[in-house]
C-alpha positions in Angstrom: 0.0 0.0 0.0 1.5 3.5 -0.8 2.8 5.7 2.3 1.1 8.2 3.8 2.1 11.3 1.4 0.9 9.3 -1.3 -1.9 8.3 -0.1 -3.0 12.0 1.4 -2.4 13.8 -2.3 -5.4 11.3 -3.8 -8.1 13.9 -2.4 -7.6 17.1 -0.5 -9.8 18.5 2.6 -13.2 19.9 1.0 -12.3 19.3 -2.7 -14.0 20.1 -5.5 -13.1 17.1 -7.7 -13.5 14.1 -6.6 -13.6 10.6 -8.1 -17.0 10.4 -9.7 -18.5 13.8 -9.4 -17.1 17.6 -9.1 -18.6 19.4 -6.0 -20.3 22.8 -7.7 -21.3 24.6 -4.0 -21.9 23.1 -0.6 -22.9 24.7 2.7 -24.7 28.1 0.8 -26.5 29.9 3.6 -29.0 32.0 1.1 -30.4 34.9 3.2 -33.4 37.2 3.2 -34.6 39.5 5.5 -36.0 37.7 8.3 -32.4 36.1 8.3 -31.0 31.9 6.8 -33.4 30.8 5.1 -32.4 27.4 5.7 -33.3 28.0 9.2 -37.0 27.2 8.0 -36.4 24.2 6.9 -34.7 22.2 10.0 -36.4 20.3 12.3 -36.1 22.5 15.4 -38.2 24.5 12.1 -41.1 21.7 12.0 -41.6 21.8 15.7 -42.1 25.3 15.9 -44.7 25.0 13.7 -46.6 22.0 15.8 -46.5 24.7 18.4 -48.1 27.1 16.2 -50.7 24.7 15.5 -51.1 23.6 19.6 -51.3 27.3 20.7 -55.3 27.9 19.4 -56.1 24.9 20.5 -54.1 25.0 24.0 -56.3 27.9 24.5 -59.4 26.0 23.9 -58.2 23.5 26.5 -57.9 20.8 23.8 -54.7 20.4 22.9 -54.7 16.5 21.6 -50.7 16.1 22.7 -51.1 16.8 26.3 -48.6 18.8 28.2 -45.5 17.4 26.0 -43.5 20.3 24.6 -43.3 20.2 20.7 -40.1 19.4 20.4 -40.1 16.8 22.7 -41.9 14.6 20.9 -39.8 11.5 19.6 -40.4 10.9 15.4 -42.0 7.5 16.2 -44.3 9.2 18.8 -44.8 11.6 15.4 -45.1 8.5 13.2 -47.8 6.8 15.7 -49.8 9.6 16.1 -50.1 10.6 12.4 -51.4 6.8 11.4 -53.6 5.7 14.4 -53.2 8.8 17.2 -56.5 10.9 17.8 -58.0 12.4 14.6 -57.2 16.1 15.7 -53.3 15.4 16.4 -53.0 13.7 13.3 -54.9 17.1 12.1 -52.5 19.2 13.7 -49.5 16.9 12.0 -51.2 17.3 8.5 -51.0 20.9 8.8 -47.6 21.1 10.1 -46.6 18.7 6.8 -48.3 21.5 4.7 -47.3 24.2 6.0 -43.5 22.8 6.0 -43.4 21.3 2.6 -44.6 25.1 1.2 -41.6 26.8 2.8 -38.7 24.2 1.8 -40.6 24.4 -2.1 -39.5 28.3 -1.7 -36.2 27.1 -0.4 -35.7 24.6 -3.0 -36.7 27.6 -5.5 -34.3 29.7 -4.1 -31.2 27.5 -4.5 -32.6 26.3 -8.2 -32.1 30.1 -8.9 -28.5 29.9 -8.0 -25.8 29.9 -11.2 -24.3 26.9 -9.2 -27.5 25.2 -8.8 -28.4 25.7 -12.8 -29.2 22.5 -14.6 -30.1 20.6 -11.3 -32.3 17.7 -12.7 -32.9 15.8 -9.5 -32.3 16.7 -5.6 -32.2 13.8 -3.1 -33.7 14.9 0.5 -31.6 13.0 3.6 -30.9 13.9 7.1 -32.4 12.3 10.2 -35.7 14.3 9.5 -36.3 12.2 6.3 -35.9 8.7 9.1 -39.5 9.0 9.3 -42.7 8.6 7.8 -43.7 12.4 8.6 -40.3 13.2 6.8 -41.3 11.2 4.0 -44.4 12.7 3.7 -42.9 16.3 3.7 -40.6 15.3 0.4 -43.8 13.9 -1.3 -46.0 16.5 -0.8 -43.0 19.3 -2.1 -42.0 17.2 -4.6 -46.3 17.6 -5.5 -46.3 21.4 -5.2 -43.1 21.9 -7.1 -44.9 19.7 -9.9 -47.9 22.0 -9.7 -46.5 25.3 -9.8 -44.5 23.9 -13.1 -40.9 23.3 -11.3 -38.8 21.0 -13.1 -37.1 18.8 -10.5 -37.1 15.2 -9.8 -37.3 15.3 -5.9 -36.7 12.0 -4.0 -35.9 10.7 -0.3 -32.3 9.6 -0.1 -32.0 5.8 -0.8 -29.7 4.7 1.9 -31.2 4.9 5.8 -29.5 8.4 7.0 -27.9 7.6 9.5 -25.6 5.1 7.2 -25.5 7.4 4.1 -23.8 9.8 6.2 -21.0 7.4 7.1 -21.3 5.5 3.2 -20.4 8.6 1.1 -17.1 8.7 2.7 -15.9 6.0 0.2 -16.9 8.2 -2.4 -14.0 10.2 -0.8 -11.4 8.7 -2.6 -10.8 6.6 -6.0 -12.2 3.1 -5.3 -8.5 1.2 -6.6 -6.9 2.2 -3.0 -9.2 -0.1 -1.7 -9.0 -2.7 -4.2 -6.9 -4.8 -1.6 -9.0 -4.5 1.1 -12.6 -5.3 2.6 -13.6 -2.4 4.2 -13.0 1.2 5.3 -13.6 3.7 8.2 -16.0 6.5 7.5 -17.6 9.1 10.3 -20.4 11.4 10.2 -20.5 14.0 12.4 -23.6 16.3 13.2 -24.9 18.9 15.5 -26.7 16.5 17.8 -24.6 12.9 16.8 -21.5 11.6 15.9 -21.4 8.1 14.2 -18.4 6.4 13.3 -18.9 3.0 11.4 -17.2 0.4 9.3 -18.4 0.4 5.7 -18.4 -2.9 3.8 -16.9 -1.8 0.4 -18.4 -5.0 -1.4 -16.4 -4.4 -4.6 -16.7 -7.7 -5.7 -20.2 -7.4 -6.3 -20.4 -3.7 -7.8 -16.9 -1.8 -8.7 -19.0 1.5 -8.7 -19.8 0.9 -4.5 -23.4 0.7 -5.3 -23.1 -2.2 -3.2 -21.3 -0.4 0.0 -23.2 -0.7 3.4 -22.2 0.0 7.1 -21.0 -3.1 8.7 -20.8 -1.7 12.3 -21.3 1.7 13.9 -21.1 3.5 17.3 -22.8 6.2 17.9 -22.5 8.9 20.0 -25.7 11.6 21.2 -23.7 14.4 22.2 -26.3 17.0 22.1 -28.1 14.7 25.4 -24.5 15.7 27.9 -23.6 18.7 29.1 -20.5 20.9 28.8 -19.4 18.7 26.2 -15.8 20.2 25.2 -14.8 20.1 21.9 -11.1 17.9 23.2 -14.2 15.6 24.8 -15.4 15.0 21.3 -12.4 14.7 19.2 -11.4 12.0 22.3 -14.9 10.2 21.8 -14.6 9.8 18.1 -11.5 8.8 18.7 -12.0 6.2 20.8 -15.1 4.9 18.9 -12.6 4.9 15.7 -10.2 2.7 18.4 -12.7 -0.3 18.9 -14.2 -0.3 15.7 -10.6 -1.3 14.7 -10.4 -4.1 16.9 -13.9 -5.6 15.5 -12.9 -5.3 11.9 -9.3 -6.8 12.9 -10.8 -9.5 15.2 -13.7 -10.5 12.2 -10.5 -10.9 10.0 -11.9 -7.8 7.8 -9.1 -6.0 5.5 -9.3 -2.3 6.3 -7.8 -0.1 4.5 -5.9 3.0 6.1 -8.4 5.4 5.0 -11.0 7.4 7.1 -13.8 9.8 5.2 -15.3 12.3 7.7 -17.9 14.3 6.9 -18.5 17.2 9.3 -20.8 20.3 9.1 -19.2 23.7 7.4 -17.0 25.2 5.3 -13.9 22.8 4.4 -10.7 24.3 4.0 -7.6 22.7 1.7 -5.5 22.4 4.9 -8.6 20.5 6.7 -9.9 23.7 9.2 -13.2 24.6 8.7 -13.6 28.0 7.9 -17.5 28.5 8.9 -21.0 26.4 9.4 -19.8 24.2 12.1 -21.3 26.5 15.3 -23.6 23.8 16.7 -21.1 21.7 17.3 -19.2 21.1 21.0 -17.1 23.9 21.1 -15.4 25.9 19.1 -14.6 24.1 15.4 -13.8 26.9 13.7 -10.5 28.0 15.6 -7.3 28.6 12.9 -5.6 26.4 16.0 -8.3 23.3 15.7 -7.3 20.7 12.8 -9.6 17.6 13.1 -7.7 15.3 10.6 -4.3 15.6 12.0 -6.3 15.4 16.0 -7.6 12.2 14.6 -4.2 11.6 12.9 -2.4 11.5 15.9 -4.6 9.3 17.6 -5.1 7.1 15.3 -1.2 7.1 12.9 -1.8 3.9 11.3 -4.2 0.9 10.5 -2.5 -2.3 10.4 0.8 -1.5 9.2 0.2 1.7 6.9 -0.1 5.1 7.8 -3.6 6.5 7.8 -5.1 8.8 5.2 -7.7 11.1 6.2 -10.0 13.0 4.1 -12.1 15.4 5.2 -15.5 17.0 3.2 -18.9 18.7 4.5 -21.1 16.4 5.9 -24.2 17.6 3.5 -21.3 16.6 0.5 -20.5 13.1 2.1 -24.2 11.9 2.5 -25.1 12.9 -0.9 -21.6 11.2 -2.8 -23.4 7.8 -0.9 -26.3 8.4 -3.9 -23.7 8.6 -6.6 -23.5 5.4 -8.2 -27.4 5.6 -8.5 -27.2 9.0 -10.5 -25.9 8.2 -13.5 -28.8 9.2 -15.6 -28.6 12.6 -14.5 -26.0 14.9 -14.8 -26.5 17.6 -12.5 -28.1 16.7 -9.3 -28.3 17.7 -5.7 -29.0 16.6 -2.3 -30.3 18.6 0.7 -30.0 17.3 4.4 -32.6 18.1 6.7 -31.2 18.5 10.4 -30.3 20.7 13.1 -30.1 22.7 10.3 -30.4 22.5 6.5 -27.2 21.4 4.7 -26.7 21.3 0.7 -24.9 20.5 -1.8 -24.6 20.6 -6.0 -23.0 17.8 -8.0 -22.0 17.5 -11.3 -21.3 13.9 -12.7 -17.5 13.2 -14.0 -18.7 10.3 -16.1 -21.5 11.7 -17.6 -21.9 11.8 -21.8 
């Protein structure tokens, strides 16, 4: 396997070419002026507006949720209560779907009038919000009202669960001939309320073009749930999580290759800071003084007996690269990641005619 120099020039930090696709923009915060837009389209977003729809009928003494705050409420407790809760929560849902799916339409029109964003035949809609059927319902009905009002975009939930399409796109990170050798490689997704760190199985026997790629194990870690969580605490965390998913793969005789895709929320920079975007994460990530890949670089200097490579990319960019080898018959496509906030990103195919 080549050293680590080698291995580190095959993709820089936040690149804009990459193996299968070129990255046209990521991480856009469009503005108007009640402030980021995308701030409409979160899910802290969705359960302001079920408290908009509880307040009338809090008043009335009839509020079908009881005294659970709005954003409480679990997805499955959304789920349940949409397909077999009282008739007037599931009301209060259906209007919080509509109301919702009109405001990320005008967001979606908003980035379709960007010169990045021109040509965009098809945008895929991730993030934990769509790990639900309430989130699923949202993408439908936008994808309805963009058809009505004559927009011409293919609109779609993303095809992989998440949670694992966040960690999947990070083989995308790099051509697929470093890991020809091996079984598997190290990819982490890390969010404003998670960080999951898993094990993806390339499968490259069955599909060269990692169509086939799945998470083999994960950890995850809720960080949002402790306090005073330090952002040494979470570097140390990942770490660690990176540690024993080592020693599985290495005890289940699985090849992995030194390689580790990160995806983390912000602006990327060459040198692997991040220059903006990352402010709901522990602490501060946007320090000159913070480098993640070279923290996780010292804790973790090889895997097996070669050095590791680390690439890091925005983490809207990594969970949309685990749609790329289903995206061939488009050119220009997108994917938007609904969250603690609303990540994006715009993709042109390399391969395409």
């Amino acid at each position: 396997m080549a050293d680590q120099k080698t291995l580190a020039a095959v993709a820089s930090h936040g690149a804009a070419r990459l193996p299968s696709v070129d990255v046209n923009s990521y991480n856009v915060e469009l503005k108007d002026d009640e402030g980021f837009i995308g701030d409409r389209a979160s899910k802290g977003a969705f359960r302001d507006i079920i408290e908009n729809w509880r307040k009338p009928l809090r008043k009335a003494g009839e509020d079908p949720f009881g005294d659970e705050p709005s954003e409480a409420i679990s997805k499955k407790s959304l789920d349940e209560l949409l397909s077999n809760g009282e008739a007037e929560a599931a009301g209060v849902l259906q209007g919080a779907i509509e109301d919702f799916s009109q405001q990320l339409a005008i967001i979606i029109r908003r980035f379709l009038k960007l010169k990045a964003w021109a040509k965009t035949e098809r945008i895929v809609v991730g993030g934990g919000f769509r790990a639900s059927r309430v989130g699923e319902l949202i993408i439908g009905r936008t994808a309805v009202i963009l058809k009505a009002d004559k927009v011409d975009i293919d609109l779609r939930p993303i095809r992989n669960d998440p949670d694992e399409a966040g960690i999947i796109g990070a083989a995308h990170l790099a051509p697929s001939w470093m890991f020809k050798a091996h079984d598997a490689i190290l990819g982490v997704d890390i969010g404003g309320t998670n960080i999951r760190a898993g094990v993806i199985d390339l499968n490259l026997k069955k599909k060269a073009d990692l169509s086939k790629a799945s998470v083999w194990k994960y950890e995850l870690w809720r960080h949002a749930d402790e306090d005073d969580v330090k952002r040494e605490d979470a570097v140390e965390s990942l770490a660690a999580m990176l540690k024993r998913l080592i020693a599985k793969a290495k005890k289940e005789s699985l090849a992995l290759a030194p390689f580790i895709g990160i995806g983390c929320p912000g602006r990327i920079e060459e040198d692997g800071s991040i220059d903006r975007g990352a402010q709901n994460l522990p602490g501060n990530w946007e320090s000159s003084r913070f480098n993640l890949p070279k923290s996780i670089h010292e804790a973790i200097p090889k895997i097996g007996e070669d050095d590791t490579a680390i690439v890091l990319h925005n983490d809207a960019v990594v969970q949309g690269l685990s749609e790329a080898p289903f995206m061939q018959d488009v050119e220009h496509w997108a994917v938007l990641t609904i969250g603690t906030g609303l990540g994006n990103a715009k993709f042109t195919n390399r391969n395409a005619d």
